[in-house]
ZAMARGU-4260 file (C-alpha; in steps of 0.2 Angstrom, whole numbers, plus 5000, padded with zeros to 4 digits):
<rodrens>
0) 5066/5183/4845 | 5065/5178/4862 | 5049/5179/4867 | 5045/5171/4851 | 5058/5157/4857
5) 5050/5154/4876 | 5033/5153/4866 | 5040/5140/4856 | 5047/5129/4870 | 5034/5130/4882
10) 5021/5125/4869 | 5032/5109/4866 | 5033/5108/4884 | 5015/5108/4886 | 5010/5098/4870
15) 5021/5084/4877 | 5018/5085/4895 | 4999/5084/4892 | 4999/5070/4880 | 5009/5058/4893
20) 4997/5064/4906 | 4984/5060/4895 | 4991/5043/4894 | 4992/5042/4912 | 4974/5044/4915
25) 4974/5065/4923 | 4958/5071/4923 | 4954/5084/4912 | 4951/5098/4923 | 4969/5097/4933
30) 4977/5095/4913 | 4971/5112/4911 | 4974/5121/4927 | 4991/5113/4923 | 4994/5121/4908
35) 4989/5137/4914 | 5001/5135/4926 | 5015/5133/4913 | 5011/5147/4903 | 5012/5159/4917
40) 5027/5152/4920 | 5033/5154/4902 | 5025/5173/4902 | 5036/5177/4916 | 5052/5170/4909
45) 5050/5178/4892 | 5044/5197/4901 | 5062/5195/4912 | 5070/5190/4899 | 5065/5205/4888
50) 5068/5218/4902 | 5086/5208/4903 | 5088/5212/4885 | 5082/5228/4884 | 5096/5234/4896
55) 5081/5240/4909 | 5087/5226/4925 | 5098/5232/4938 | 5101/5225/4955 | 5088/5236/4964
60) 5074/5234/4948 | 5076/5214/4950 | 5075/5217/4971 | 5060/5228/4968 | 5052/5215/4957
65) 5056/5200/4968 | 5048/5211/4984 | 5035/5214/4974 | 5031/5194/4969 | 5034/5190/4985
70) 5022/5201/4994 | 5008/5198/4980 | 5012/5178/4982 | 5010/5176/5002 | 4994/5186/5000
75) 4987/5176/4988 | 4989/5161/4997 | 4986/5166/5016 | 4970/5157/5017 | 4979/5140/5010
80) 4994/5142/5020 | 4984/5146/5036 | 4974/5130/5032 | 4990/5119/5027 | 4996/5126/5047
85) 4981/5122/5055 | 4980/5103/5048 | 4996/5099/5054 | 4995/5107/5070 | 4977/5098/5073
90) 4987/5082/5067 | 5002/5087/5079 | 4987/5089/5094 | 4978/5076/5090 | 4963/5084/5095
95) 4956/5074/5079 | 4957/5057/5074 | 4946/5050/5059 | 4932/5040/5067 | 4929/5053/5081
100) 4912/5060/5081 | 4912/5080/5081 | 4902/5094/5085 | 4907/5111/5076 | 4896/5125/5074
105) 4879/5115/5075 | 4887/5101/5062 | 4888/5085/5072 | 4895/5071/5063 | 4909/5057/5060
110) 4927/5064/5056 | 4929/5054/5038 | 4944/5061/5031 | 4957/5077/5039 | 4966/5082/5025
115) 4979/5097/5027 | 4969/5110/5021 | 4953/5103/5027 | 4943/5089/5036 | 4925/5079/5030
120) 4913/5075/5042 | 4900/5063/5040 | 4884/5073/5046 | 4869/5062/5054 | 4860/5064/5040
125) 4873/5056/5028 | 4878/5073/5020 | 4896/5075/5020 | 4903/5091/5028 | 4919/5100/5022
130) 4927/5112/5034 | 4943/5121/5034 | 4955/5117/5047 | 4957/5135/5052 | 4939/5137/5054
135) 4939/5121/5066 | 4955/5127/5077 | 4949/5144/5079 | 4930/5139/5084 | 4923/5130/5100
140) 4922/5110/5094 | 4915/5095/5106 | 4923/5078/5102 | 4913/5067/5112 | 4922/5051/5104
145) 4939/5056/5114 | 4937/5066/5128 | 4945/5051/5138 | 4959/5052/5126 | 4961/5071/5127
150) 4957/5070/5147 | 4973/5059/5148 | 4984/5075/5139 | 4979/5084/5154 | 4982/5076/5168
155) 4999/5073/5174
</rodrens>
């Protein structure tokens, strides 16, 4: 009966939360990772609340569980969150600015865009170039656009 009940909801849920999207203009492609999303959600209630029902929870189970989620969570999204980390800290450093021309592991090119998990540079040749931030605070990178800027930092 529950699960039956979550199903129902969360195909309302959806059925209405895609149509006003729709009418928003959402591309397609994030409308369905969207609903994905929800339905995982909406499997995870309804499995909890079965195991509630069932008389199986106890403080330990639901602590085990949550440990569990959580450790399967933050290594699922290391690589995003070390990304997200190394943006703002380029951004905090100012080691980048848009318009600065870069050279990073034989790319050299025009900063165009740095986002928080990555950055585009314009190469030479007008290809654009994305590169994730943690790639580009780990490695060697010449900025020959500001090296008066970040020569100023250095010097008291």
């Amino acid at each position: 009966m529950a699960i039956t009940g979550f199903w129902l909801v969360g195909q309302l849920l959806i059925r209405s939360i895609t149509a006003s999207a729709r009418r928003a203009g959402i591309p397609q492609a994030q409308l369905h990772i969207f609903k994905e999303g929800l339905m995982y959600i909406f499997i995870v209630l309804a499995t909890v609340t079965v195991v509630h029902l069932s008389g199986l929870t106890s403080e330990f189970t639901a602590l085990t569980i949550s440990g569990i989620a959580a450790v399967v969570l933050s290594l699922a999204l290391q690589t995003t969150l070390s990304n997200v980390i190394a943006g703002i800290l380029i951004l905090l450093d100012n080691t980048l600015r848009l318009n600065d021309v870069i050279q990073y592991s034989g790319i050299k090119g025009q900063v165009v865009k740095i986002g928080l998990r990555n950055s585009w540079i314009k190469a030479g040749e007008g290809n654009l170039v994305i590169i994730s931030n943690s790639q580009i605070a780990s490695g060697p990178i010449v900025n020959y656009t500001a090296s008066e800027r970040l020569l100023k930092e250095i010097q008291p």
